[in-house]
C-alpha positions in Angstrom: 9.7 12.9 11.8 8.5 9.4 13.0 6.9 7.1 10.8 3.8 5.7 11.2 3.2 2.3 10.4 0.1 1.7 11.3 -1.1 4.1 9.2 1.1 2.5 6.3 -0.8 -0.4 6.9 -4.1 0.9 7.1 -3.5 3.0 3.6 -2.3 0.2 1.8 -5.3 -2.0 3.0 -7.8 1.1 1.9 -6.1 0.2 -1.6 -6.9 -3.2 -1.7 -4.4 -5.1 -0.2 -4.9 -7.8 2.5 -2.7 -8.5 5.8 -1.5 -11.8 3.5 -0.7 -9.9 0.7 1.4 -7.6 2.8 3.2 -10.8 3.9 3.8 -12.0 0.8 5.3 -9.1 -0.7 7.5 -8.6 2.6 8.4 -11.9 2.0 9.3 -11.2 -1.6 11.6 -9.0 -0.5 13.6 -11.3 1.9 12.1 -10.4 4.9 10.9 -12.9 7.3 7.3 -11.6 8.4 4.1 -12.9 9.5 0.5 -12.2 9.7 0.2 -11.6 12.8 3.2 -9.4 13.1 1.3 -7.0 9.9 -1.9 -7.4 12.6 0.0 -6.1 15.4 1.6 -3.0 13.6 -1.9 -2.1 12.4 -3.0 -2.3 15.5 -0.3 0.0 17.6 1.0 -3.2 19.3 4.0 -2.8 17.7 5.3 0.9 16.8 8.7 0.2 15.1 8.8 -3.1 13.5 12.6 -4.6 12.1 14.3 -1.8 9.8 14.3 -4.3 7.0 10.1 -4.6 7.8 10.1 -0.7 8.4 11.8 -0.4 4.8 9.8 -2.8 3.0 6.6 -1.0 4.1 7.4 2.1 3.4 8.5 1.2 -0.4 5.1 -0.9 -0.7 3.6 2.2 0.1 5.4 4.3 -2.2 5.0 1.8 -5.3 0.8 1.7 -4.3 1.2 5.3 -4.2 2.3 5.8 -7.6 0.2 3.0 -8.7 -2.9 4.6 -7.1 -2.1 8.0 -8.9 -1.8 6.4 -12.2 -5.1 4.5 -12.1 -6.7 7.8 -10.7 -5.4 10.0 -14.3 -6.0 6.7 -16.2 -10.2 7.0 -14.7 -10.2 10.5 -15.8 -8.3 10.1 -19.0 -11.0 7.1 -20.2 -14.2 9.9 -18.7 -12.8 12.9 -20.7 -12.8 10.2 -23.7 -16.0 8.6 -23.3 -17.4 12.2 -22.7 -15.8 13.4 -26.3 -16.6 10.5 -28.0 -20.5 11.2 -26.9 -20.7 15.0 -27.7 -19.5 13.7 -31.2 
């Protein structure tokens, strides 16, 4: 199965991240990247960026994943609260 970055990409923008932030947290990593490299995977130009970049992505993904799953159950955990707390 072949992955597809631009979708990464697109998904982890969706969440709130910008093409800079992607950078930045590449960067973080230790992997040289760009702005315009993240623009050209979004946009198909490139298909298969660096393993390193490939690797990077796909664990920023996972990590906004998780993240995105907790904040979903911590919005319904704070709803089934706030609707206790008003049949009380």
């Amino acid at each position: 199965m072949k992955t597809d970055f631009s979708k990464i990409i697109i998904t982890l923008m969706r969440r709130g991240f910008t093409e800079q932030d992607l950078v930045d947290a590449v960067n973080a990593f230790g992997v040289d990247c760009s702005q315009p490299t993240i623009n050209r995977i979004k946009n198909g130009l490139i298909r298969t960026p660096s393993y390193d970049l490939g690797v990077c992505l796909v664990r920023l993904y996972e990590q906004s994943r998780q993240a995105y799953i907790d904040s979903i159950r911590r919005d319904r955990f704070v709803t089934t609260q706030a609707k206790r707390q008003r049949r009380s």
